[in-house]
Phi, psi and omega in degrees: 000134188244114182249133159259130157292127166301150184283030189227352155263170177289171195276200173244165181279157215048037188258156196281282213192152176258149187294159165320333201263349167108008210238157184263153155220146228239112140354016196342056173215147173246197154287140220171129169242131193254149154239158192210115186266107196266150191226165186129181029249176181268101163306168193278011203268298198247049176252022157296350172251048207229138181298146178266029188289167195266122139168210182285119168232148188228137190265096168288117150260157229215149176227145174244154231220096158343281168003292190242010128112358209183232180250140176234137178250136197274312206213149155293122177249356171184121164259133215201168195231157161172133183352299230212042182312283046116251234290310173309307179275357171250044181220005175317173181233001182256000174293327159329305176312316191286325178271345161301324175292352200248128166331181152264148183065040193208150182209166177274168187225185118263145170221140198218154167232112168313142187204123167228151160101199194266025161277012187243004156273319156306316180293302188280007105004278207271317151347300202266322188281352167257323168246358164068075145346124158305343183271328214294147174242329162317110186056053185238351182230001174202162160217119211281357190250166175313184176268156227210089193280147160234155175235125140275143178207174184062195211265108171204152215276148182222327184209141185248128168308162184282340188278014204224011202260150216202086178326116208042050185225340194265117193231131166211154180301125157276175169287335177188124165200170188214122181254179209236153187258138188257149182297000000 
């Protein structure tokens, strides 16, 4: 869609640029909140069993941890979409990386949230373009969508025991944020 503007308005929302011809062009995207309930978490032992479902995984590395009974995920190491999550991740071509980023005595994990259609290149978009993966390289410096709220929930890392947190190493998911689509 194409407007030419008075020289008295501001520019629009979503607008790309305006062209040689003097007229802006306006995006067909809104502003849009997503949610997403991550379920998990997985060893990489068992990540034949992660659903073979369509949606968001997030690649952890993770210790288990007495304490709390189970797995404590120290940091995120990578985020990805997929049809077919379960398939994806166990044909991935980045598993040496995740496991080179993860310590000793430390292992990778998963964690997944269902998501389908055309929200789920938008949600791990924005995932990935708000905490910055170390493995991920795709959207870690720009996000091509309108703005865009994630609400999280279930087991996906929000907080690392203290006793297990590893200075300036510990990245964890918020919980609700909202990123702006960048020029």
């Amino acid at each position: 869609m194409f407007e030419k503007p008075s020289p008295y308005s501001s520019p629009l929302e979503g607008e790309v640029g305006r062209g040689g011809n003097g007229y802006y062009e306006r995006k067909i995207m809104s502003a849009k909140t997503i949610y997403l309930i991550f379920d998990g978490y997985w060893p990489e032992h068992e990540s034949g069993k992660i659903p073979t479902t369509s949606g968001i995984y997030v690649v952890y590395e993770g210790a288990h941890d007495p304490a709390v009974g189970g797995v404590a995920p120290l940091r995120v190491l990578y985020i990805g979409s997929a049809e077919n999550v379960q398939a994806r991740i166990t044909g991935h071509e980045k598993w040496s990386e995740w496991r080179r980023q993860c310590q000793l005595g430390s292992l990778v994990y998963f964690s997944f949230a269902p998501i389908i259609g055309a929200d789920l290149e938008r949600a791990e978009a924005a995932l990935i373009y708000k905490h910055k993966p170390p493995v991920n390289e795709k959207y870690t410096k720009e996000f091509p969508f309108c703005e865009t709220t994630i609400n999280l929930e279930g087991q996906c890392i929000s907080a690392v025991p203290e006793h297990l947190q590893r200075r300036g190493k510990t990245v964890c998911l918020e919980k609700e944020f909202t990123v702006f689509q960048t020029d």
